[in-house]
C-alpha positions in Angstrom: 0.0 0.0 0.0 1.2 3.3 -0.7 1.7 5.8 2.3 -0.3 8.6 3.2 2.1 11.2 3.8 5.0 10.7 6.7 3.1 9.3 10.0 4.3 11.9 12.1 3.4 12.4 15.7 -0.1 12.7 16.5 -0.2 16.8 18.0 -3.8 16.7 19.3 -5.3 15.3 22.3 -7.2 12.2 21.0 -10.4 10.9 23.5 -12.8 7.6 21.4 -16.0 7.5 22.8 -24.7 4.4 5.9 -25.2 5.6 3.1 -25.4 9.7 2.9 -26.7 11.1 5.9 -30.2 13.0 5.7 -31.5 16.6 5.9 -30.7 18.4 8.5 -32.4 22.3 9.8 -30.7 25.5 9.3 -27.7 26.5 12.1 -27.2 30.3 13.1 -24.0 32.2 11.9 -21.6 32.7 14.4 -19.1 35.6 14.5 -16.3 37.4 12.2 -13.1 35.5 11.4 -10.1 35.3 9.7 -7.8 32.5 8.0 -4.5 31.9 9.9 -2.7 29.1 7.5 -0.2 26.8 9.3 3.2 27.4 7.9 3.2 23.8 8.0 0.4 21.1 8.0 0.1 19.1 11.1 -1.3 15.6 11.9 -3.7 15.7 14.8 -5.0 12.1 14.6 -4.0 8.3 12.5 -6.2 5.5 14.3 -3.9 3.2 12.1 -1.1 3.9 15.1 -4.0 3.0 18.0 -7.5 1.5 16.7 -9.8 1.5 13.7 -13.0 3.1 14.2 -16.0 0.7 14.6 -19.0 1.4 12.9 -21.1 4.0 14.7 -18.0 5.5 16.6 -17.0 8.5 17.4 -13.2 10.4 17.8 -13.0 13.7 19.7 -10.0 15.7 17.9 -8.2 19.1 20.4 -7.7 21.3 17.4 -6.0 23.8 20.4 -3.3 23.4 22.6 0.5 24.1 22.4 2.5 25.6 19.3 2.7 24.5 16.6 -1.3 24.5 17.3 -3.0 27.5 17.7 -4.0 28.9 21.5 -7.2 27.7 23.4 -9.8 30.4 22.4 -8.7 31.4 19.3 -10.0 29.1 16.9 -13.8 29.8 15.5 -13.3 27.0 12.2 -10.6 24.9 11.8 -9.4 23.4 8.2 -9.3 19.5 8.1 -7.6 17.5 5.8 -9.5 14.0 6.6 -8.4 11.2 4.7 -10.4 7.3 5.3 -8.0 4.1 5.1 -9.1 1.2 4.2 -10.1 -1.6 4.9 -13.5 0.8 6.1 -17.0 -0.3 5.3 -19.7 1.5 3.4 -20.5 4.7 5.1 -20.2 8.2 5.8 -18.0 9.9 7.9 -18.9 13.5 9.5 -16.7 16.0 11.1 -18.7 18.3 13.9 -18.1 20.9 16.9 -17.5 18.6 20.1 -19.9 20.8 21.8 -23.1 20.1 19.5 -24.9 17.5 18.4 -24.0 15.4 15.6 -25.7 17.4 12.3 -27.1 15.3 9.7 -24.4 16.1 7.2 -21.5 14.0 5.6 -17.8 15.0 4.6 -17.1 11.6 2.9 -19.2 8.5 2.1 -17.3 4.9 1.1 -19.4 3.3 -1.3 -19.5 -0.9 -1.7 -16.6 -0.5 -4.3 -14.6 1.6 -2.2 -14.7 -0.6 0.6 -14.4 -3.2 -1.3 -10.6 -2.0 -2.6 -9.4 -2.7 0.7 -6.1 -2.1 1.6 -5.4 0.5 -1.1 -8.4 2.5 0.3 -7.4 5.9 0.5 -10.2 9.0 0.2 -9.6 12.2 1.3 -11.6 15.3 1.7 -11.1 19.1 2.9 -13.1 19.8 5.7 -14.0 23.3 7.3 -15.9 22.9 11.0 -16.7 25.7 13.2 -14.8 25.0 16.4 -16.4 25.4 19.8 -15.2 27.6 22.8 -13.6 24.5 24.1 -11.1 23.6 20.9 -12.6 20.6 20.1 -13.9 18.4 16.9 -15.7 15.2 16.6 -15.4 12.3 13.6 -17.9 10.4 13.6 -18.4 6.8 11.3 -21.5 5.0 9.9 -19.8 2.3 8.9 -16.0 2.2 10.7 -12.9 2.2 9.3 -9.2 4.3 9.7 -9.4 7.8 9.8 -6.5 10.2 9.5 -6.9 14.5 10.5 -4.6 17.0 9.7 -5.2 20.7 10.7 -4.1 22.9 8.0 -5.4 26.2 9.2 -8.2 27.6 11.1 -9.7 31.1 11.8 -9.6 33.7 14.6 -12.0 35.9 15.8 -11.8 39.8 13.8 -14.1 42.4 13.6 -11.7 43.5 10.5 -8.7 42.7 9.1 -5.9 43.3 6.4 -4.9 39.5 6.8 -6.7 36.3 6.5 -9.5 37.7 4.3 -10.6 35.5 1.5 -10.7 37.1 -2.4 -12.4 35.1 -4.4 -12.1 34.7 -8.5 -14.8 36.0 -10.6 -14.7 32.6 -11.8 -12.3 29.3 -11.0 -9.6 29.1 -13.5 -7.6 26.1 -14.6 -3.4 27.5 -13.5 -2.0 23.9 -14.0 -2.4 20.9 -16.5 0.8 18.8 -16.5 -1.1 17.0 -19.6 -0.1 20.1 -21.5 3.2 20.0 -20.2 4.7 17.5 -18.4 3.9 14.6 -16.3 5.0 13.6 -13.0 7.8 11.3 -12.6 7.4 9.1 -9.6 9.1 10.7 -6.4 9.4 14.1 -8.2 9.2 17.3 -6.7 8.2 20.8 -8.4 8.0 24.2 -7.7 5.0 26.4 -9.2 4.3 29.9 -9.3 0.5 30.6 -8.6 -0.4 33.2 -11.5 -1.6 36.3 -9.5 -1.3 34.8 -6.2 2.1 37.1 -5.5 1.4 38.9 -2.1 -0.8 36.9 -0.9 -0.5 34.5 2.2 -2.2 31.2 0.9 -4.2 30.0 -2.0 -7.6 28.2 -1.8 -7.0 25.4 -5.1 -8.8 22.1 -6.3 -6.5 19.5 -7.0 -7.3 17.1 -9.9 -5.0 14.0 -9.8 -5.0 11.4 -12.7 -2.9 8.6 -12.2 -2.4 4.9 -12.6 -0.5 4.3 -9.4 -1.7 4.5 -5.7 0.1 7.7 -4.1 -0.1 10.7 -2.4 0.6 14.5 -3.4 1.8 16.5 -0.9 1.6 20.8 -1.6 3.2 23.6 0.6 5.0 26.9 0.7 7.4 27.0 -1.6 11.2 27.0 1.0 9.0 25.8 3.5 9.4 22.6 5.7 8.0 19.5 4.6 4.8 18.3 6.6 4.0 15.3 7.8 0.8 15.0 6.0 -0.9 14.7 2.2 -3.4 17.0 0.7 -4.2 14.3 -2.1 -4.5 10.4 -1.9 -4.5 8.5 -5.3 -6.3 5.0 -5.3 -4.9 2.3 -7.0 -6.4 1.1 -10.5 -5.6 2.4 -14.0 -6.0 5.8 -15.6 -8.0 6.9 -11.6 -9.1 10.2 -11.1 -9.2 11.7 -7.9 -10.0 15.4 -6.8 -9.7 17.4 -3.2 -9.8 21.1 -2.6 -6.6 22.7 -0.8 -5.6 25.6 1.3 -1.8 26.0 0.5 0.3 29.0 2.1 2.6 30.3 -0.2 5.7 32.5 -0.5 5.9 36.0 -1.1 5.6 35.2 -5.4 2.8 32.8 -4.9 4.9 29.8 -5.1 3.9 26.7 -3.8 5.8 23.2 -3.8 4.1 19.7 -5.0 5.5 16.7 -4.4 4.3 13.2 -6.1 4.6 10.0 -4.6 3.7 7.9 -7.5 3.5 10.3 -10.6 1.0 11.0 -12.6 -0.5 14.4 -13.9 -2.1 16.9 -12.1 -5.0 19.6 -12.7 -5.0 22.5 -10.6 -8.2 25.0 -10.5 -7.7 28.5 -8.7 -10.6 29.4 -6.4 -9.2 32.8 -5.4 -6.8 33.7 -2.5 -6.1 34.8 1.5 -4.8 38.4 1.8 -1.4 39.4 3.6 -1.0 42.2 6.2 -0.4 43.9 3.1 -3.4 44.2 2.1 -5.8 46.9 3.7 -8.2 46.8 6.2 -11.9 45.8 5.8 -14.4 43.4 6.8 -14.7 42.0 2.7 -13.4 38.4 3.0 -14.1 37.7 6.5 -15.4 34.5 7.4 -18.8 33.6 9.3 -19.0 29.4 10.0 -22.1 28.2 11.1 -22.6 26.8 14.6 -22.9 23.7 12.7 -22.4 22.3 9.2 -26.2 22.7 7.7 -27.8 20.6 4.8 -29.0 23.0 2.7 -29.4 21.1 -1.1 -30.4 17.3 -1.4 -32.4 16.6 -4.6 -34.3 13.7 -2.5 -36.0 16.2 -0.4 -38.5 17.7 -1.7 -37.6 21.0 0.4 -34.3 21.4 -0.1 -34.5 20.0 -4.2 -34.4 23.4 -6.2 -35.7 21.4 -8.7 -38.7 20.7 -6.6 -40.3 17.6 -5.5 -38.7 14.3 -6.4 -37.1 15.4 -9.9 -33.3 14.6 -9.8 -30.9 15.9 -12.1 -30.5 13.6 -16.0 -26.9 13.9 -17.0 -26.4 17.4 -18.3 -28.2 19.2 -16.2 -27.7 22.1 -13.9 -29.6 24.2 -11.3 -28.8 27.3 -9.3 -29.2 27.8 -5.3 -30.5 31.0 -4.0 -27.9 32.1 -1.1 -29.3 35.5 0.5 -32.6 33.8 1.1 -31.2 30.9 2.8 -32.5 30.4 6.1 -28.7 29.4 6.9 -27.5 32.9 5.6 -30.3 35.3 5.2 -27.7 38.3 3.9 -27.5 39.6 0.4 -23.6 40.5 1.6 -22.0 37.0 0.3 -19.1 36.8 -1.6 -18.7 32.7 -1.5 -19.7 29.9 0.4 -18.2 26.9 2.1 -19.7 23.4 0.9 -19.0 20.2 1.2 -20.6 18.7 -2.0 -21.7 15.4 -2.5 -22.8 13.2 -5.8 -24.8 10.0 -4.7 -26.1 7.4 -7.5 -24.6 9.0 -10.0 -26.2 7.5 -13.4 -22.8 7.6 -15.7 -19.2 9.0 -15.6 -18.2 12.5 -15.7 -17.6 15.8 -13.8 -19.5 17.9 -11.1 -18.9 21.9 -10.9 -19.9 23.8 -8.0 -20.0 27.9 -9.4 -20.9 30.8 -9.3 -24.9 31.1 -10.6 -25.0 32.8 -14.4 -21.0 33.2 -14.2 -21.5 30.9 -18.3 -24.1 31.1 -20.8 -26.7 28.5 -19.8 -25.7 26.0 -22.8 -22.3 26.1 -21.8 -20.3 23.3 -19.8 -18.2 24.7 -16.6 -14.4 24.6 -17.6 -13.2 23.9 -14.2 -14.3 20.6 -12.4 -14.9 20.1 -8.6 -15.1 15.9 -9.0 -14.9 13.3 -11.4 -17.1 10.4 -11.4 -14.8 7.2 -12.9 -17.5 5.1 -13.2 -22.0 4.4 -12.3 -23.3 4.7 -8.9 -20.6 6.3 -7.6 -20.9 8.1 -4.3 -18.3 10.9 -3.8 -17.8 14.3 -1.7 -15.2 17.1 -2.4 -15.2 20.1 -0.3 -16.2 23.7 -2.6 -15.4 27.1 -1.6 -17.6 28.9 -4.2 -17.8 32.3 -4.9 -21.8 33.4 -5.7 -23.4 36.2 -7.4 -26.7 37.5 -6.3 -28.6 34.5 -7.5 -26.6 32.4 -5.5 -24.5 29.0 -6.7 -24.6 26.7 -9.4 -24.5 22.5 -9.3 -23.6 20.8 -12.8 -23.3 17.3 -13.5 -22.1 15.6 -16.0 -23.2 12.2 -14.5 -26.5 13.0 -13.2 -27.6 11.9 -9.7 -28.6 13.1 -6.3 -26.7 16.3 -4.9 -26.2 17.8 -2.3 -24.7 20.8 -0.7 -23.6 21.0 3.2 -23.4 24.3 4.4 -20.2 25.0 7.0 -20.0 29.0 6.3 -19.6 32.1 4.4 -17.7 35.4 3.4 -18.8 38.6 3.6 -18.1 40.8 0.3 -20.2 41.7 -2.9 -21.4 39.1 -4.5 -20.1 38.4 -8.5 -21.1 39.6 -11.6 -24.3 37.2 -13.1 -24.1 38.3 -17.1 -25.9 34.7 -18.2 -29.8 33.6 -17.9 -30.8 30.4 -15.6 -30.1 27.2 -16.7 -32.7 25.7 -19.0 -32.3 21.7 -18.2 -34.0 19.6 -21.2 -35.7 16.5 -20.1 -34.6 13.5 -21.8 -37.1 12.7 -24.5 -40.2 10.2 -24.7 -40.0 6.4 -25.9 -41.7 5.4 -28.6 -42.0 2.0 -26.5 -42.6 2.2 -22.6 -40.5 4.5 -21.1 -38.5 2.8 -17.6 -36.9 6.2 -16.8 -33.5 6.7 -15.4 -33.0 4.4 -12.2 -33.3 5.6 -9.0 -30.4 2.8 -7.5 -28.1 2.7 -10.8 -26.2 0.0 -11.5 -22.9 0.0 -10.5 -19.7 -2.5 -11.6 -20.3 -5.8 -10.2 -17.3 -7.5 -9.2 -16.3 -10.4 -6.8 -17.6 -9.6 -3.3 -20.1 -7.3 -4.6 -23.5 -7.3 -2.3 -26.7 -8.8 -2.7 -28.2 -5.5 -3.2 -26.1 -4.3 -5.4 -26.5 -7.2 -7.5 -30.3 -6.7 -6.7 -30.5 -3.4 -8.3 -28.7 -5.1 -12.0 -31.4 -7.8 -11.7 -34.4 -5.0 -11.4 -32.9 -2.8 -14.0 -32.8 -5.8 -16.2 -36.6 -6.9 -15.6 -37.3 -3.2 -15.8 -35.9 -3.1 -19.4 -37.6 -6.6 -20.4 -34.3 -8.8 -19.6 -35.7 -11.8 -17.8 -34.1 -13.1 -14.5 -35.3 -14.4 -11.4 -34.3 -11.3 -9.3 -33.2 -13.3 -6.4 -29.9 -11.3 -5.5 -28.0 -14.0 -6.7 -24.9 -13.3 -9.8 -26.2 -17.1 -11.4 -27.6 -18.5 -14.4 -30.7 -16.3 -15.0 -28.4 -12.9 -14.3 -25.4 -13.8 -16.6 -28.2 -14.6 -19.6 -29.9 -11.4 -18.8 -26.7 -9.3 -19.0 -25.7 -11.2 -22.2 -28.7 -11.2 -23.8 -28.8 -7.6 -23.2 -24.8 -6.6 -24.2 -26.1 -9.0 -27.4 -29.0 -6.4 -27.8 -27.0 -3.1 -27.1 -23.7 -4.3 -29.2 -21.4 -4.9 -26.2 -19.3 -7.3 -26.1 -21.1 -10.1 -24.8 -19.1 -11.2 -21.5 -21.7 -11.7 -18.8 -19.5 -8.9 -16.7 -21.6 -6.3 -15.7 -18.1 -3.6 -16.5 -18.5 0.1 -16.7 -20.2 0.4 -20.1 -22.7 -2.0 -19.1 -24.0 -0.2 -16.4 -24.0 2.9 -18.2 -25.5 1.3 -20.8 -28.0 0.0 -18.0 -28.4 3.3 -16.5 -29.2 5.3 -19.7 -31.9 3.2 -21.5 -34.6 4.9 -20.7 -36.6 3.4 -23.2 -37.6 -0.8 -23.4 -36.4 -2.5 -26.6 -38.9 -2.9 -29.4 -39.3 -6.3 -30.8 -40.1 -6.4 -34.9 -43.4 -6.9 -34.7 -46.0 -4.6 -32.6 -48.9 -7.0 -33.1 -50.1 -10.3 -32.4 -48.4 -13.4 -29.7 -45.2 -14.7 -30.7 -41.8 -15.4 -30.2 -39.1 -13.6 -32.4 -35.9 -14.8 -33.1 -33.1 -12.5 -33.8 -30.4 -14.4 -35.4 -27.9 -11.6 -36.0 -28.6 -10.4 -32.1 -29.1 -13.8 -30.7 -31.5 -13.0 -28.7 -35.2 -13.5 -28.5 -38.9 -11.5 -28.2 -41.6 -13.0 -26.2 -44.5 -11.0 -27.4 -48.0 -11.3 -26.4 -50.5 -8.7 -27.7 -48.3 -6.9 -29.9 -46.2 -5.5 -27.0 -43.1 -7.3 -25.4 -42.8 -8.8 -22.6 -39.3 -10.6 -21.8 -36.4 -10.8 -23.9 -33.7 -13.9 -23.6 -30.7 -14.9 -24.3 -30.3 -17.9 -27.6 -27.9 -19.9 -29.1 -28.8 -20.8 -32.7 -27.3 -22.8 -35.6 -23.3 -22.3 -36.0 -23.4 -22.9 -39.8 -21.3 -25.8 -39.5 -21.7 -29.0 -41.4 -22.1 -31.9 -39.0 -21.5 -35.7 -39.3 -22.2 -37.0 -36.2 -23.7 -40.5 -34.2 -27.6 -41.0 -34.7 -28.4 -41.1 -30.7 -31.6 -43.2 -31.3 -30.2 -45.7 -34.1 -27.4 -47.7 -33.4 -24.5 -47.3 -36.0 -26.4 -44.4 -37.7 -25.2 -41.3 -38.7 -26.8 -37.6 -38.9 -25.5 -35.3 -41.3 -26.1 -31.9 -42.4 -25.3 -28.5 -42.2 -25.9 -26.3 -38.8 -28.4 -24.0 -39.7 -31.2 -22.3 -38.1 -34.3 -21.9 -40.4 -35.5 -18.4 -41.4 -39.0 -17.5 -41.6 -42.9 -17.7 -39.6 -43.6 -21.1 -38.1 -46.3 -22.9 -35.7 -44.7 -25.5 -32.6 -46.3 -28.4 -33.6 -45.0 -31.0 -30.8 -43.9 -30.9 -27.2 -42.6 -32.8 -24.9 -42.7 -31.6 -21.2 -39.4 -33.8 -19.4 -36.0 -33.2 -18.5 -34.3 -35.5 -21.0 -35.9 -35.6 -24.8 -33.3 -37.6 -26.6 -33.3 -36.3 -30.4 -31.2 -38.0 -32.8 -28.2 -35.5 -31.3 -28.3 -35.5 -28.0 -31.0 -34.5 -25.0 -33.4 -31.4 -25.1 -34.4 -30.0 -22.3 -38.7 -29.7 -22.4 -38.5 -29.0 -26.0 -41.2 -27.3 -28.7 -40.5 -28.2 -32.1 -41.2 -26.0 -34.8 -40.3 -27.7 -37.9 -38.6 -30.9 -38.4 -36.4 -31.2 -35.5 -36.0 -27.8 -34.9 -37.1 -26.8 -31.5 -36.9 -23.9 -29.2 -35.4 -25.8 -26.1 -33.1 -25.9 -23.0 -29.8 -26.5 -22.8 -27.0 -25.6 -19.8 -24.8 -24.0 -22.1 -26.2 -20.9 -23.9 -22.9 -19.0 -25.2 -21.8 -15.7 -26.5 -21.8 -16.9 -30.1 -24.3 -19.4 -32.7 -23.1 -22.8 -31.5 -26.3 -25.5 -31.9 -27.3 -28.0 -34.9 -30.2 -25.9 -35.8 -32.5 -25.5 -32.9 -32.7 -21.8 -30.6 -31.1 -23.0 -27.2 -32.4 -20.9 -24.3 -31.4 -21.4 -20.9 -32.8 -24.5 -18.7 -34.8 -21.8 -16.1 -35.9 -20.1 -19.8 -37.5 -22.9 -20.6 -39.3 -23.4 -17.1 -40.9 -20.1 -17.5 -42.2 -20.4 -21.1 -43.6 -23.8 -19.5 -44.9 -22.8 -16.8 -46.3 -19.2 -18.0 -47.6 -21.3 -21.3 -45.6 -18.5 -23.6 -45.6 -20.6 -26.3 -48.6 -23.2 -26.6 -49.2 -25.2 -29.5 -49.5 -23.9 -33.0 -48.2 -20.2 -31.9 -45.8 -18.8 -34.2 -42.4 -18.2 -34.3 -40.7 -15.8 -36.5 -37.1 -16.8 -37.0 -35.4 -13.7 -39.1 -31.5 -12.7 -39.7 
């Protein structure tokens, strides 16, 4: 496993005592702050060095006590990097003042694949928490795991200031792609000049990492000491994409440091920056956290969904969030927020921006990202600060899903320039068959180890669509038909693995296949698809997986006369026929070999079952369908005597 930074000493005082949390009720502001960077990052807590959270525990973190840390009674907010270490189970994982109840608000959630990685689990976050009056935090787990906390900063109490204040960009704006120029060499270490950052005392930045090696990234003042802590963690797997937001102090030219453990490239986005005591006095850029972090978006809720009711957003899409009229703000005097923001059930792959509301034209994509969904039902969190303009801030996605927004503060200043219109999100468009909708638990990768629900939601999305299976939780015999039968119908390749572009494939049908005919009771055969329509009443109603004729000429042992032969070419008859004989057992022995509860449909042609249905034409003639196939057009008489089957290429 790769590191996570050096171990260091754990500074703090340390006392112990699923799925993404619900809403939660607005939190009143406290008071007037500004940002005090560490010169160097500290490591208040690694449970790897004591004991691994269980699920439902709780860590109390002293952000306070002697230098390096700051003084009791100075700290309003502190600025967390929190990083989970595997092996942790599915989860969320909140950070909170010791001194309040535990908000119904998340900073990260593990997801089954996640936890599933293990070892090489390795997810951090920013976090910013308002700090009680006695210096304490608390990290809290749904579902346990390893937890590291480092402090990177935190704010003081000022009623003005010329340091500390935040300035943020009209805009965030992309300062570093290593794509462009070049990539990181494993162990390597760079300096890098923040454009416009000279003069100021740190930089608020999101940090894009694509890699294909586990690692960390570490980032500080450029000349300044190396900490003993990571602002980045790159998983293991290839071509991974990871994001966190960073506060980095830099040097008097805006330089910063960035070491890679591993290599790999790295995106950097410019939020905007801290001011020095150069800088003059005024209360634009202080800082006001909440008593507590406060839920103020989730598109499940129906009161905090500015989309209203139970609409969540199709890939594409984005909506804005009114900030003055938050009951968490209530001031028209904003210049950004603090989020933590959070994609859950995301329907495909692709980026989430948190902006500023009307900063692009409302057809354009955002250029900078805040995360990257690598793959269907992803859960992930990154931390935003986001400047807003008087209609507040924007949430895109590229991936579709549920978002959500957790409130831990704001800055006073004007709010930015909005020259663009709302967003105008276009619903996807209506099936010309029945229309299943996106799903509300996408399907995910299934892999070895994956859960029964997980493997639950494939089977229901695969009913849902018309792909019979029994829907028994179960990755067996009816499943890995259904998922073939349906790569067969979408041209994938036809594996039985339920990989990336399956479930997006799964996620994004929105419509249910149409078989070639729209009248009448039948069964049609698809030869070039191999797969076939059960239709009854000119609409479909289950769609399997078939094996028919290879094309092969055969010369093989007559089963049922002794030293006969059977020969002929392997070919599946095209065309409308009737079943004209049945034979309900286990074993029918045909001249080459047993069929499985057969129905004959011309000669000895029959639809019947057979334990091995493959990717590819591989019978004498007849459509082989799985054994439990066969049981259900048995037992839900799908095919009685003299109904018709159209066989076409």
């Amino acid at each position: 496993m790769a590191t996570l930074g050096f171990l260091g000493a754990a500074v703090g005082g340390v006392a112990l005592t699923t799925a993404v949390s619900p809403a939660n009720t607005a939190s009143a502001a406290g008071a007037t702050s500004i940002y005090v960077p560490l010169a160097t990052a500290q490591r208040l807590l690694d449970t790897r060095s004591t004991v691994a959270l269980n699920a439902g525990n709780t860590v109390s973190v002293s952000i306070t006590g002697a230098a390096p840390l700051p003084a009791a009674g100075t700290v309003v907010a502190a600025v967390l990097n929190l990083t989970v270490v595997g092996p942790a189970n599915p989860g969320y994982w909140t950070v909170w003042p010791h001194a309040s109840g535990r908000p119904e608000v998340s900073n990260i959630n593990i997801d089954e694949l996640q936890s599933l990685n293990g070892a090489f689990l390795a997810l951090p976050n920013l976090v910013t928490v308002p700090v009680g009056a006695d210096g304490m935090v608390d990290v809290y787990t749904s579902g346990g795991g390893n937890a590291l906390v480092d402090l990177l900063g935190y704010y003081t109490p000022a009623a003005s200031s010329s340091a500390g204040r935040f300035q943020p960009l009209a805009a965030p704006s992309r300062v570093l792609d290593t794509r462009r120029v070049s990539t990181f060499n494993a162990g390597e270490t760079r300096t890098f000049a923040v454009p416009g950052a000279a003069g100021a005392s740190a930089v608020a930045i999101n940090l894009t990492a694509l890699t294909t090696r586990p690692g960390y990234w570490q980032l500080y003042p450029q000349g300044g000491t190396v900490p003993f802590t990571s602002n980045l963690n790159s998983p293991s797997g290839a071509n991974a994409v990871v994001a966190n937001q960073a506060i980095v102090p830099i040097d008097a030219a805006g330089g910063i440091t960035i070491y890679s453990e591993s290599g790999g490239d790295l995106l950097i986005d410019l939020v905007g920056t801290f001011t020095s005591a150069s800088a003059p006095s005024t209360t634009d850029g202080l800082f006001i956290p909440l008593t507590s972090p406060t839920r103020i978006v989730d598109t499940r809720v129906a009161s905090l969904n500015p989309l209203g009711g139970s609409t969540r957003p199709e890939p594409g899409w984005r909506f804005e969030v009114p900030v003055a009229s938050n009951p968490a703000i209530g001031r028209s005097d904003v210049s950004a927020v603090v989020l933590n923001a959070t994609l859950a059930a995301a329907i495909t792959v692709g980026y989430v921006s948190v902006g500023t509301a009307g900063d692009t034209s409302p057809t354009a994509r955002p250029a900078t990202s805040t995360m990257n969904v690598v793959r269907p039902a992803q859960t992930l969190a990154n931390h935003a600060i986001v400047p807003v303009s008087s209609r507040g801030f924007s949430l895109f996605t590229e991936a579709g899903g549920v978002l959500i927004a957790d409130l831990a503060g704001y800055y006073l200043g004007a709010p930015a320039p909005a020259p663009f219109g709302p967003p105008n999100n276009i619903a996807s468009p209506s099936c010309a068959t029945p229309t299943v909708g996106f799903p509300t638990s996408p399907v995910g990768p299934i892999v070895y180890g994956s859960s029964k629900s997980a493997v639950k939601d494939l089977q229901n999305r695969l009913v849902a669509l018309g792909f019979w299976n029994a829907a028994d939780g179960g990755y067996g015999l009816t499943t890995t038909q259904s998922v073939m039968a349906f790569q067969k119908w979408k041209g994938l390749p036809a594996t039985t693995v339920v990989d990336n572009a399956t479930a997006i494939a799964l996620n994004t049908q929105r419509c249910r296949p149409a078989a070639g005919r729209s009248s009448g009771s039948l069964l049609e055969v698809d030869k070039t698809k191999q797969i076939a329509y059960v239709i009854q009443n000119g609409q479909m109603k289950y769609i399997f997986n078939v094996s028919t004729g290879n094309g092969r000429s055969y010369d093989e042992v007559d089963k049922n006369a002794a030293g006969g032969r059977v020969i002929g070419i392997a070919i599946t008859p095209t065309g409308t026929f009737n079943t004209y004989r049945q034979h309900d057992i286990a074993r029918y022995e045909g001249d080459l070999g047993s069929l499985y509860r057969p129905k004959f449909i011309i000669g000895g042609v029959a639809i019947h079952g057979s334990p091995s249905i493959p990717n590819y034409p591989a019978s004498h003639g007849c459509v082989r369908v799985a054994n439990p196939v066969m049981d259900l057009i048995w037992n839900e008489n799908l095919l009685p005597l003299r109904s018709p089957v159209w066989i076409h290429d």
